[in-house]
mmCIF file as Biopython writes it, N, C-alpha, C and O atoms, coordinates in Angstrom:
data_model
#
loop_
_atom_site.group_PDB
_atom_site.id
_atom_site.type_symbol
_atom_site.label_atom_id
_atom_site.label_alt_id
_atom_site.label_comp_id
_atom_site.label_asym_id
_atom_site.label_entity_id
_atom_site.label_seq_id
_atom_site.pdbx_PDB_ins_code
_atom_site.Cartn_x
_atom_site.Cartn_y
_atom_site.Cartn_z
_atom_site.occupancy
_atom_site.B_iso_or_equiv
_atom_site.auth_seq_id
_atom_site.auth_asym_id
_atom_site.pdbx_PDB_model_num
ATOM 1   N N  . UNK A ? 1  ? 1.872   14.346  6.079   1.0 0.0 1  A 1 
ATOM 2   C CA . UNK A ? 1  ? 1.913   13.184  5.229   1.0 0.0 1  A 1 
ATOM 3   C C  . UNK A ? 1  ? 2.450   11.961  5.973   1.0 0.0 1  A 1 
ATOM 4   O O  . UNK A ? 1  ? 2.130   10.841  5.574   1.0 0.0 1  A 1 
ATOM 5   N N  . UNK A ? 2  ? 3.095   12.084  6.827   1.0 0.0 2  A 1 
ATOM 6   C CA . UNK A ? 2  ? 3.769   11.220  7.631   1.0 0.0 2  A 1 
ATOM 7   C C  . UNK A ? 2  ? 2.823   10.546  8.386   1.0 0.0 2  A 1 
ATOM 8   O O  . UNK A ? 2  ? 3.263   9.411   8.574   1.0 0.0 2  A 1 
ATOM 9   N N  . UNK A ? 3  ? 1.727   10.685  8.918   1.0 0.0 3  A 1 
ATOM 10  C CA . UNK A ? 3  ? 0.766   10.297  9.495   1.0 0.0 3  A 1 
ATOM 11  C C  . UNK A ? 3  ? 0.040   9.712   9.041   1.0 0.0 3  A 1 
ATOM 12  O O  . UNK A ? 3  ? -0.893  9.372   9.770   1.0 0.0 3  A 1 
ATOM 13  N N  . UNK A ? 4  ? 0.028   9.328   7.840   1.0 0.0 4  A 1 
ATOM 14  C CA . UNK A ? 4  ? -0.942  8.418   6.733   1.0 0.0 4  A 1 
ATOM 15  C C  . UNK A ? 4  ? -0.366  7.202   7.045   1.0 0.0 4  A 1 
ATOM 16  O O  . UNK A ? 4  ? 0.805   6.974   6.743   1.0 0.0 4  A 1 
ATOM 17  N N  . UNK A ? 5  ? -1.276  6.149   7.792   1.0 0.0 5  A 1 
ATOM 18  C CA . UNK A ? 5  ? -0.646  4.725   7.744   1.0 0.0 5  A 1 
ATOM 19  C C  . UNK A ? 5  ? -1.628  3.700   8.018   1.0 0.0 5  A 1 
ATOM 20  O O  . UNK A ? 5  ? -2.357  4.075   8.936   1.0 0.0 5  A 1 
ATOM 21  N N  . UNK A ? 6  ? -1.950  2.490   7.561   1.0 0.0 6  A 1 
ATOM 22  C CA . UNK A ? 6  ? -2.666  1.798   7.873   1.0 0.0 6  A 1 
ATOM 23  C C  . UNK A ? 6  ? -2.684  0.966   9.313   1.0 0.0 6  A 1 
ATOM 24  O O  . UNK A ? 6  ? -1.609  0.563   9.758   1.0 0.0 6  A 1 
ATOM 25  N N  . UNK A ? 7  ? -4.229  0.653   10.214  1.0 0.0 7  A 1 
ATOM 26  C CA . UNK A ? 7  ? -3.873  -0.187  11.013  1.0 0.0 7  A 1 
ATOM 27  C C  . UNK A ? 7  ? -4.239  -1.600  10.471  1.0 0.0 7  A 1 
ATOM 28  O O  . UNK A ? 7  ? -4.698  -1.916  9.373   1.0 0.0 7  A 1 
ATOM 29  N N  . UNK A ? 8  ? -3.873  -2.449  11.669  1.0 0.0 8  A 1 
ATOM 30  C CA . UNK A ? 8  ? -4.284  -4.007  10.804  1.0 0.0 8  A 1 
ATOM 31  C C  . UNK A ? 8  ? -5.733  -4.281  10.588  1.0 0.0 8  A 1 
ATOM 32  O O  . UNK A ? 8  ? -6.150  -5.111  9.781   1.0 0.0 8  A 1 
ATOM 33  N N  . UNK A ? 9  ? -6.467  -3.545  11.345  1.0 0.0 9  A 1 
ATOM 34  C CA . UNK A ? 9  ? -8.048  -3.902  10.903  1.0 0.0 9  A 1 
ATOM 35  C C  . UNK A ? 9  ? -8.369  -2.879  9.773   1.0 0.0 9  A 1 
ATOM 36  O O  . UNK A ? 9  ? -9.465  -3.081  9.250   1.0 0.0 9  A 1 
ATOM 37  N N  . UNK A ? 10 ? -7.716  -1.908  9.317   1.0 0.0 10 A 1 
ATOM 38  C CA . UNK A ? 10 ? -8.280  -1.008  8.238   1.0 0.0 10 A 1 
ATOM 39  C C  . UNK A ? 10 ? -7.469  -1.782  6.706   1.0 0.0 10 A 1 
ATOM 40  O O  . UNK A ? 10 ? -7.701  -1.606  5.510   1.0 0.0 10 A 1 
ATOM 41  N N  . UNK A ? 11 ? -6.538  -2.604  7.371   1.0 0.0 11 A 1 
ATOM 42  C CA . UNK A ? 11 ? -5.666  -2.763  6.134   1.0 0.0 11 A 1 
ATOM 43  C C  . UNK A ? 11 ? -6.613  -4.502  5.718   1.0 0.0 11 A 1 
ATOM 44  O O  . UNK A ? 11 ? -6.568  -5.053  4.619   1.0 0.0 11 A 1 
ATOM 45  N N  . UNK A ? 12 ? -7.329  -4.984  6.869   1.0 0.0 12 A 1 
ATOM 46  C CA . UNK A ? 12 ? -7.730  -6.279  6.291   1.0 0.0 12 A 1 
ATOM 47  C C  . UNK A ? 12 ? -9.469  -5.887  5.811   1.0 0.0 12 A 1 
ATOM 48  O O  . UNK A ? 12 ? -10.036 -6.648  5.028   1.0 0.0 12 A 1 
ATOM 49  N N  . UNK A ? 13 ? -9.996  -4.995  6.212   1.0 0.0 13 A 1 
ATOM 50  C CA . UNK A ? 13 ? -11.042 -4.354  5.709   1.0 0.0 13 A 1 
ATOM 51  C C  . UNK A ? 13 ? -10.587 -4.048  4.201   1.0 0.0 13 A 1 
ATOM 52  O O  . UNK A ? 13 ? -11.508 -4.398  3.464   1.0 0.0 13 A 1 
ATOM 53  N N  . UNK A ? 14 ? -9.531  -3.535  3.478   1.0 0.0 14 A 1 
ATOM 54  C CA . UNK A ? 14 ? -9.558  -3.260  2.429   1.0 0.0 14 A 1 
ATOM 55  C C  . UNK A ? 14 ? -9.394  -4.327  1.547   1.0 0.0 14 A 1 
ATOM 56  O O  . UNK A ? 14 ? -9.551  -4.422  0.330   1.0 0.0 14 A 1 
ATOM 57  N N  . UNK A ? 15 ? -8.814  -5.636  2.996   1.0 0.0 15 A 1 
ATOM 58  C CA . UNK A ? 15 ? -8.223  -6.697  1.761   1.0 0.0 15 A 1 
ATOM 59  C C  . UNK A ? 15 ? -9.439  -7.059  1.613   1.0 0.0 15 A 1 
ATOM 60  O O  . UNK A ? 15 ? -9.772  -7.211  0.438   1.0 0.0 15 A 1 
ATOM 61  N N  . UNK A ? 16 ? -10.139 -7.232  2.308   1.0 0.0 16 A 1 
ATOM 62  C CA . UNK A ? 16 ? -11.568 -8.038  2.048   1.0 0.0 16 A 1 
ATOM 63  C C  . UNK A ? 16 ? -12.447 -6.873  0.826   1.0 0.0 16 A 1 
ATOM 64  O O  . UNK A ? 16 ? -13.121 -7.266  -0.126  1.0 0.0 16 A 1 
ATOM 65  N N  . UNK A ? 17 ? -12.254 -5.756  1.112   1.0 0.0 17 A 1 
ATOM 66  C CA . UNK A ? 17 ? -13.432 -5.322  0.110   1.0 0.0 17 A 1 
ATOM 67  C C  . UNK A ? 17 ? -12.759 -5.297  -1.524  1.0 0.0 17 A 1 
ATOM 68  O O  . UNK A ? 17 ? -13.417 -5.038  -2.531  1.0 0.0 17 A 1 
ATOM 69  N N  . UNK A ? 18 ? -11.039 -5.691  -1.484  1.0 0.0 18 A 1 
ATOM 70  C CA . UNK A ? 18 ? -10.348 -5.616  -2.571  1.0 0.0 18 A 1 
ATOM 71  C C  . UNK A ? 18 ? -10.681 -7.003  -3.043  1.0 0.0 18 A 1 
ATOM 72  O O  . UNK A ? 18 ? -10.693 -7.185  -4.260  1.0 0.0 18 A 1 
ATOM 73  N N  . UNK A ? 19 ? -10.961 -8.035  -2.212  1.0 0.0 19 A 1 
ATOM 74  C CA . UNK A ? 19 ? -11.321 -9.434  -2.900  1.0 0.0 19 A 1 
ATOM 75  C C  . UNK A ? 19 ? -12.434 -9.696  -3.562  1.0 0.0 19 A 1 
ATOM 76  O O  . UNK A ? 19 ? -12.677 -10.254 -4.632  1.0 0.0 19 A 1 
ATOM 77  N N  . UNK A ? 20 ? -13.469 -8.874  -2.213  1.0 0.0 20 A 1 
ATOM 78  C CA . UNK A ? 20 ? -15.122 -8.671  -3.238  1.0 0.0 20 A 1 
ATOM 79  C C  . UNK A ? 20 ? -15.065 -8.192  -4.505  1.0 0.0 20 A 1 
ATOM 80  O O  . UNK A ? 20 ? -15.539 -8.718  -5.512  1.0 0.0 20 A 1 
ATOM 81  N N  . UNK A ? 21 ? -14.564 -7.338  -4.430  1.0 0.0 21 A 1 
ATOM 82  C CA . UNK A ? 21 ? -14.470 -6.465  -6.148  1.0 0.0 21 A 1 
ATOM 83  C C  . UNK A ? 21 ? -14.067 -6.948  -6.663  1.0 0.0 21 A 1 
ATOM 84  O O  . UNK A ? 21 ? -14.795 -7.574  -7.433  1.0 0.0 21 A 1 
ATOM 85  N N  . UNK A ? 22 ? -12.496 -7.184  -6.802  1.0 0.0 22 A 1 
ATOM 86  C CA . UNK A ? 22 ? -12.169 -8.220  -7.838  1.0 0.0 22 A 1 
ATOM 87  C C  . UNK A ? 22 ? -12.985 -9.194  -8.249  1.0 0.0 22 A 1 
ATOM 88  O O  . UNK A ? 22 ? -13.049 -9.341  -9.469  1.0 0.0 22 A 1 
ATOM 89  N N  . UNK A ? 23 ? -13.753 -10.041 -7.445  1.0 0.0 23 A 1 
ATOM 90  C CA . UNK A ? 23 ? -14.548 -10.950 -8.034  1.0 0.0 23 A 1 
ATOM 91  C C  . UNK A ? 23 ? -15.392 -10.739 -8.892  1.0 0.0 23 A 1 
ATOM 92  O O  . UNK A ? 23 ? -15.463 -11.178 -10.040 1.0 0.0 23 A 1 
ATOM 93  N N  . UNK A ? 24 ? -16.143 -9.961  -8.261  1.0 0.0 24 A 1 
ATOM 94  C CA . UNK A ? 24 ? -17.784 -9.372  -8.380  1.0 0.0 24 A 1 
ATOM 95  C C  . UNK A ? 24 ? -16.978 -8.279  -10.402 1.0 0.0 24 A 1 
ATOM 96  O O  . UNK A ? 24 ? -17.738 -8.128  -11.358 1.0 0.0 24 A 1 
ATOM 97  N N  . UNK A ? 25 ? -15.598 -7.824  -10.430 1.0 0.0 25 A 1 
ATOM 98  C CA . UNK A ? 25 ? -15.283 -7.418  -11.810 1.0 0.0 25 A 1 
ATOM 99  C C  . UNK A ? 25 ? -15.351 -8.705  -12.586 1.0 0.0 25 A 1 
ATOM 100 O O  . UNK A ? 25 ? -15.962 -8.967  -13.621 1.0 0.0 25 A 1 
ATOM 101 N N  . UNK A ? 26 ? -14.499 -9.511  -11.758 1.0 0.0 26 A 1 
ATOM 102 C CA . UNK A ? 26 ? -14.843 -11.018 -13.014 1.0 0.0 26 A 1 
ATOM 103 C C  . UNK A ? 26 ? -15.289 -11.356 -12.839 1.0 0.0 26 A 1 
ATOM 104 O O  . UNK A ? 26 ? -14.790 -12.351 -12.314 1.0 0.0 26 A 1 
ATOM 105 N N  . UNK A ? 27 ? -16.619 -11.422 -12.812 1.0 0.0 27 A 1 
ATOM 106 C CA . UNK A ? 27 ? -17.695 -12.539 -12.881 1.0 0.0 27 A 1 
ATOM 107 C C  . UNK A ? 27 ? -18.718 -11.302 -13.793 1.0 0.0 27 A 1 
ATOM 108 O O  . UNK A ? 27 ? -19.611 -11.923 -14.370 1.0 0.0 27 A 1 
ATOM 109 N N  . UNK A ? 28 ? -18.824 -9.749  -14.072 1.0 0.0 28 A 1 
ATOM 110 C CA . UNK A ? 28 ? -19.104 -9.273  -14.947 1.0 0.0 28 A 1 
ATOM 111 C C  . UNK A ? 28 ? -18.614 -9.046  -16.580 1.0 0.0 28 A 1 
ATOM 112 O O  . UNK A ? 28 ? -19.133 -8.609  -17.608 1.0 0.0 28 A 1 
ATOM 113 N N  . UNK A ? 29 ? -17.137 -9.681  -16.121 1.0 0.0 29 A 1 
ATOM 114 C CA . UNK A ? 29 ? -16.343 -9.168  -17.197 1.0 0.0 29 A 1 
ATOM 115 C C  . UNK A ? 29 ? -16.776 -10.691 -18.101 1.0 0.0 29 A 1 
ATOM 116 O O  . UNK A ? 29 ? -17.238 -10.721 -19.242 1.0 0.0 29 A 1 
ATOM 117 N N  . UNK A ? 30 ? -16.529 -11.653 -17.387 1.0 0.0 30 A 1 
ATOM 118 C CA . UNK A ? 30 ? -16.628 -13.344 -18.147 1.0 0.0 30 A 1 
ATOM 119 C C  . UNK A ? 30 ? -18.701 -13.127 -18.144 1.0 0.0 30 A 1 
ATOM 120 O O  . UNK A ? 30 ? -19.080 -13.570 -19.228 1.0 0.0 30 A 1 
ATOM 121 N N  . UNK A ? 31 ? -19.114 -12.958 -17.864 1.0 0.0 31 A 1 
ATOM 122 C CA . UNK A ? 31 ? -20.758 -13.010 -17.774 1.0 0.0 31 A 1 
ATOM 123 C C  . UNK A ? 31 ? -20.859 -11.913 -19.370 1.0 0.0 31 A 1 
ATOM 124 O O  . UNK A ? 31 ? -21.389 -12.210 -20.440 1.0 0.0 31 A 1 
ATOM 125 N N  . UNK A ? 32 ? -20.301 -10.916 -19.073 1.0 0.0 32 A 1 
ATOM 126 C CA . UNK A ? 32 ? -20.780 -9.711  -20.139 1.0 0.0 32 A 1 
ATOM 127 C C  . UNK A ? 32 ? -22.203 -10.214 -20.837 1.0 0.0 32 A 1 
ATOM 128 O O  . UNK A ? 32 ? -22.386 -10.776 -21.916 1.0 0.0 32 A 1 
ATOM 129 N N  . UNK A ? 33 ? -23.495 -9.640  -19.420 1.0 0.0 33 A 1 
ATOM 130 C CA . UNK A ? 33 ? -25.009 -9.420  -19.672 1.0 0.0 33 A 1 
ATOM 131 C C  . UNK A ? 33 ? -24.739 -8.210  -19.597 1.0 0.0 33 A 1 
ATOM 132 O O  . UNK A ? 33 ? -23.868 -7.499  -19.095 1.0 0.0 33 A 1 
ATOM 133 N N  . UNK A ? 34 ? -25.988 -8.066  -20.412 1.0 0.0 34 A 1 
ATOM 134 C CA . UNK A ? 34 ? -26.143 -6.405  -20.635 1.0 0.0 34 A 1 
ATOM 135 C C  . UNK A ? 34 ? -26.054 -5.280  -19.628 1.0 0.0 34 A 1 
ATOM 136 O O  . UNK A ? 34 ? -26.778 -5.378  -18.637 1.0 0.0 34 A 1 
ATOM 137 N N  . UNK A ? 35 ? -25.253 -4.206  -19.746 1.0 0.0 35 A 1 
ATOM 138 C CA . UNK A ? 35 ? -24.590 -3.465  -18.475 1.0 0.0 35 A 1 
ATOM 139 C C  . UNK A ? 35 ? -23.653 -4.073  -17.714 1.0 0.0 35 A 1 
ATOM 140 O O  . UNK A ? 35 ? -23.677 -3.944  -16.490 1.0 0.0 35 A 1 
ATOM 141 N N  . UNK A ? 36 ? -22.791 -4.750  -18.292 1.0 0.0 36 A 1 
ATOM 142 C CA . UNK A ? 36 ? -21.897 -5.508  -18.105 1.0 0.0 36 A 1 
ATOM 143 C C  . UNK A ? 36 ? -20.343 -4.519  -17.985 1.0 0.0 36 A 1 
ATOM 144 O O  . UNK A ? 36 ? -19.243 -4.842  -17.535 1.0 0.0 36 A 1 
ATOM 145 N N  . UNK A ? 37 ? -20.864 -3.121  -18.643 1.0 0.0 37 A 1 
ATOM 146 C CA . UNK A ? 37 ? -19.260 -2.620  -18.484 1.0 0.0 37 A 1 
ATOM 147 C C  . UNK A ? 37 ? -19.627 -1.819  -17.485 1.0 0.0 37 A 1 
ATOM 148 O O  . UNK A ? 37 ? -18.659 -1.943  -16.735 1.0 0.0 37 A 1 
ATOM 149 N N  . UNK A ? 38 ? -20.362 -1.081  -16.957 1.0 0.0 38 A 1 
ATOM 150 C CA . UNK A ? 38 ? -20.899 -0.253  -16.108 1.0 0.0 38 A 1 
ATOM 151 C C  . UNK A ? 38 ? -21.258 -0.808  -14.752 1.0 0.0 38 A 1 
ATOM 152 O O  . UNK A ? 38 ? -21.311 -0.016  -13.811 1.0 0.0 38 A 1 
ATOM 153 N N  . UNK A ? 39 ? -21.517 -2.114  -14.550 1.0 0.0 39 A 1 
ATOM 154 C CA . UNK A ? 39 ? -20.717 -3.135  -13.392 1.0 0.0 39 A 1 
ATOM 155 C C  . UNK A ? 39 ? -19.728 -3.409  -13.077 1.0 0.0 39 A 1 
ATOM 156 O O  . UNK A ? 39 ? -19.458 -3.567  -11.886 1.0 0.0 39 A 1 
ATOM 157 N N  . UNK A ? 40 ? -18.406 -3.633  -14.537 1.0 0.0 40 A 1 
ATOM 158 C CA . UNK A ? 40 ? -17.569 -3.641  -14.267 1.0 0.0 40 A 1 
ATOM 159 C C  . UNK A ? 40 ? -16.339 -2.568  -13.467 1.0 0.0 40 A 1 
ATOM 160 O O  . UNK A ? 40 ? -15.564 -2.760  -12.530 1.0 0.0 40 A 1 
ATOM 161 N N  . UNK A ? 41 ? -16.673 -1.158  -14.530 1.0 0.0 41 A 1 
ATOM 162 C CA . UNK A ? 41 ? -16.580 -0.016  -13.684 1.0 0.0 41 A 1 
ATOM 163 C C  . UNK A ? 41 ? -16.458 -0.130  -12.219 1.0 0.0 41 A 1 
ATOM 164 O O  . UNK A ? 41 ? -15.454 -0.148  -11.508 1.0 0.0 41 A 1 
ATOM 165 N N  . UNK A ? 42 ? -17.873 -0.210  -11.894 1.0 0.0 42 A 1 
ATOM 166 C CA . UNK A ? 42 ? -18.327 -0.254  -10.746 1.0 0.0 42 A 1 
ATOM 167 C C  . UNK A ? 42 ? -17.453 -0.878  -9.517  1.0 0.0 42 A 1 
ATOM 168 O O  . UNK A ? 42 ? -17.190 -0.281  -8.473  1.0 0.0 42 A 1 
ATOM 169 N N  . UNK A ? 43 ? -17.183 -1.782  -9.751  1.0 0.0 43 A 1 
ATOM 170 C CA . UNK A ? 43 ? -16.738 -2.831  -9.135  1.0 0.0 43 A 1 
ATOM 171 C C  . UNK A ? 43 ? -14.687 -3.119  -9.313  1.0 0.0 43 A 1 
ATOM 172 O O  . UNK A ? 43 ? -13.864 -3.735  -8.634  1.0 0.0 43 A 1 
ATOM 173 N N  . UNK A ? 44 ? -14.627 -2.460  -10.320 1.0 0.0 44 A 1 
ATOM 174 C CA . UNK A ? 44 ? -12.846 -2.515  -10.266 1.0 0.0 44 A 1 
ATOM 175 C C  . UNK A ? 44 ? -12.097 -1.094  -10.302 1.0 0.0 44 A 1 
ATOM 176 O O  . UNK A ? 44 ? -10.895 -0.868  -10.444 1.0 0.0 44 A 1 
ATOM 177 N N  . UNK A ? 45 ? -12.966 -0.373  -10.162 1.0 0.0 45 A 1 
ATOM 178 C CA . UNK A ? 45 ? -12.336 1.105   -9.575  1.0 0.0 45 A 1 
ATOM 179 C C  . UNK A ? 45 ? -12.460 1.083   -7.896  1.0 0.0 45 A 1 
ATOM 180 O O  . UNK A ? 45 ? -11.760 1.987   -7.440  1.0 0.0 45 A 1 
ATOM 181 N N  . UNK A ? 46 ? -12.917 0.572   -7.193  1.0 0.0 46 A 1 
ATOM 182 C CA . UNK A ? 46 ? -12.693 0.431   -5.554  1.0 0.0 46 A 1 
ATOM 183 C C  . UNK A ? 46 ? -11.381 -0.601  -5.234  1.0 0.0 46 A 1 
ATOM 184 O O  . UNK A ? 46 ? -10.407 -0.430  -4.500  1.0 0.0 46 A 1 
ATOM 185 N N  . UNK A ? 47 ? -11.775 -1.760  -6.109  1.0 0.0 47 A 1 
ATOM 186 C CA . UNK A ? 47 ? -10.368 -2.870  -6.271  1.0 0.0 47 A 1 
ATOM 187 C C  . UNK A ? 47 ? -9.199  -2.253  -6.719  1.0 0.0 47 A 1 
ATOM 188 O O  . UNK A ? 47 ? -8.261  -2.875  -6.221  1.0 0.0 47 A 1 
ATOM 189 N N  . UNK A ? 48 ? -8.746  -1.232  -7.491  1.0 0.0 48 A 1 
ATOM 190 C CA . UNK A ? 48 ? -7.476  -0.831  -7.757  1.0 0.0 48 A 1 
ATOM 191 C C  . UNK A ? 48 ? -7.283  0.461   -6.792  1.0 0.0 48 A 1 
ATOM 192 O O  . UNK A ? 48 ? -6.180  0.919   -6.495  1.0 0.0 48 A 1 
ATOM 193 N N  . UNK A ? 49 ? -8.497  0.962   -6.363  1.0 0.0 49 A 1 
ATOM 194 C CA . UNK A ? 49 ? -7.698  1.881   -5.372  1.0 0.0 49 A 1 
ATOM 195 C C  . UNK A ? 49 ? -7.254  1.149   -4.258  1.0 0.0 49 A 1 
ATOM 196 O O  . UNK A ? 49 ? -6.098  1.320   -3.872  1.0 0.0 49 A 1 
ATOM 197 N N  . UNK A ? 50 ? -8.153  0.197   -3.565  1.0 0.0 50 A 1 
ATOM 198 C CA . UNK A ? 50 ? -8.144  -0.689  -2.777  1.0 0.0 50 A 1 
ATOM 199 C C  . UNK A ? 50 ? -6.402  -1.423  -2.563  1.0 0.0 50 A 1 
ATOM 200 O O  . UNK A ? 50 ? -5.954  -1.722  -1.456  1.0 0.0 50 A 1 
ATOM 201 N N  . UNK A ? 51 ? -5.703  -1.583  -3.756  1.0 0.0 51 A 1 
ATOM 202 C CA . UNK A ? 51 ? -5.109  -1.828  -4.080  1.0 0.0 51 A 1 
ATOM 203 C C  . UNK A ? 51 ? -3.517  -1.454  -4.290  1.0 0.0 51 A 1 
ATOM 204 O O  . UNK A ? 51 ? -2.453  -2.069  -4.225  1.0 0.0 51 A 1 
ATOM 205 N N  . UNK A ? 52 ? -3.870  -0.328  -4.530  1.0 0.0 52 A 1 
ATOM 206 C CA . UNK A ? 52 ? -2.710  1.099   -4.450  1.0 0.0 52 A 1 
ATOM 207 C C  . UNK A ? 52 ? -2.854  1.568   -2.541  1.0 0.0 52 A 1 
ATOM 208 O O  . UNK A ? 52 ? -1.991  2.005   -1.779  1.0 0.0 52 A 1 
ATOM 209 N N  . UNK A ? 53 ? -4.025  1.302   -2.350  1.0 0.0 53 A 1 
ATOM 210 C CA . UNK A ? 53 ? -3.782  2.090   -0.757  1.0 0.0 53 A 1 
ATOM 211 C C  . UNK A ? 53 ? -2.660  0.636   -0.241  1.0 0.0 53 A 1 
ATOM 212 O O  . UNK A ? 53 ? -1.479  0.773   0.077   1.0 0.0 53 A 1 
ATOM 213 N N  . UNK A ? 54 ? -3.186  -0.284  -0.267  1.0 0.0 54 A 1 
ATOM 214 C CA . UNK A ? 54 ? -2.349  -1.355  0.221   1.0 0.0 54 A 1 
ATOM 215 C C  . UNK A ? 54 ? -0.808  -1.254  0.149   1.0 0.0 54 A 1 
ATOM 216 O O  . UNK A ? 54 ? 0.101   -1.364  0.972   1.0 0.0 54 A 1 
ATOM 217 N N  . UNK A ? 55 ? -0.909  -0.938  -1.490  1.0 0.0 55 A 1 
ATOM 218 C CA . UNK A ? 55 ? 0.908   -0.728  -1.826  1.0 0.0 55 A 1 
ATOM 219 C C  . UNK A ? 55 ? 1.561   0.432   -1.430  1.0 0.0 55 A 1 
ATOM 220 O O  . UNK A ? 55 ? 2.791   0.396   -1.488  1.0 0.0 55 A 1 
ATOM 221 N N  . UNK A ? 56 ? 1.096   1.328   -1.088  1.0 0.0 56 A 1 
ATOM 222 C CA . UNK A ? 56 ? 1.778   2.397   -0.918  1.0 0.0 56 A 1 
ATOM 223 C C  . UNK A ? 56 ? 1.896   3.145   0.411   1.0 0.0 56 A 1 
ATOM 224 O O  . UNK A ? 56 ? 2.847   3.821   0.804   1.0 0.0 56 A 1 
ATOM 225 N N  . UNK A ? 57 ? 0.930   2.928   0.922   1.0 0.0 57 A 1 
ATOM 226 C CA . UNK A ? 57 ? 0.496   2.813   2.721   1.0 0.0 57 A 1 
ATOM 227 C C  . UNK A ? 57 ? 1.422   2.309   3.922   1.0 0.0 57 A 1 
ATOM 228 O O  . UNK A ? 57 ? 0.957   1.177   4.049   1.0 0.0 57 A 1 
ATOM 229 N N  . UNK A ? 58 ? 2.052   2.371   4.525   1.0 0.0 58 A 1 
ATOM 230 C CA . UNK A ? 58 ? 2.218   1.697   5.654   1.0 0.0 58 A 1 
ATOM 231 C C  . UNK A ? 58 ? 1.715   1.141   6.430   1.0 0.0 58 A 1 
ATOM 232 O O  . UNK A ? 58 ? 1.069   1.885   7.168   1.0 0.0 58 A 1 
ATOM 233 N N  . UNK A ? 59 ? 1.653   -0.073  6.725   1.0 0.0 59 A 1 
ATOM 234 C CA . UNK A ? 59 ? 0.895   -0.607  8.066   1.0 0.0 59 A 1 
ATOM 235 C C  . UNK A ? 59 ? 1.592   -0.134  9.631   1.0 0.0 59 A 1 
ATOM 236 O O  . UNK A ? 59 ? 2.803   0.010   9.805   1.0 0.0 59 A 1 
ATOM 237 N N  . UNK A ? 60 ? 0.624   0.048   10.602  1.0 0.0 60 A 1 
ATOM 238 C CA . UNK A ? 60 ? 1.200   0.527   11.801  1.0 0.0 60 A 1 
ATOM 239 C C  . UNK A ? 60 ? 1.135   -0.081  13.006  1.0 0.0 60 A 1 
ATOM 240 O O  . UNK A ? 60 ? 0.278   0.564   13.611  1.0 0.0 60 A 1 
ATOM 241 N N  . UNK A ? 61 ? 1.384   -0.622  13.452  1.0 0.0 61 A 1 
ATOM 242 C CA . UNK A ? 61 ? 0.871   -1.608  14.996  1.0 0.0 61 A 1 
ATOM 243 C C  . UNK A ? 61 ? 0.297   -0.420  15.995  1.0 0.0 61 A 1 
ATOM 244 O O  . UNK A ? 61 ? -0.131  -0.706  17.113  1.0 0.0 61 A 1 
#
């Protein structure tokens, strides 16, 4: 378990794919077109894991 740690390019890869999602959730959530929750899904279950790996992770040089 000790060996679980982020480097700086895996940790800014997540920030970036944690920003896409977030967006890409609100802009389904404020849009709500049809299949609007099943995008949303889509799109803010990668952002909160995305999210938790960040918080709980270590970064490592």
């Amino acid at each position: 378990m000790q060996d679980l740690h982020l480097t700086p390019l895996t940790g800014a890869l997540i920030v970036f794919v944690v920003v896409v999602c977030g967006h890409r959730f609100r802009l389904a959530w404020k849009e709500q077109a049809p299949g609007w929750q099943r995008r949303a899904w889509f799109f803010g279950v990668p952002a909160a894991i995305g999210l938790l790996l960040l918080a709980f992770l270590p970064l490592k040089y």
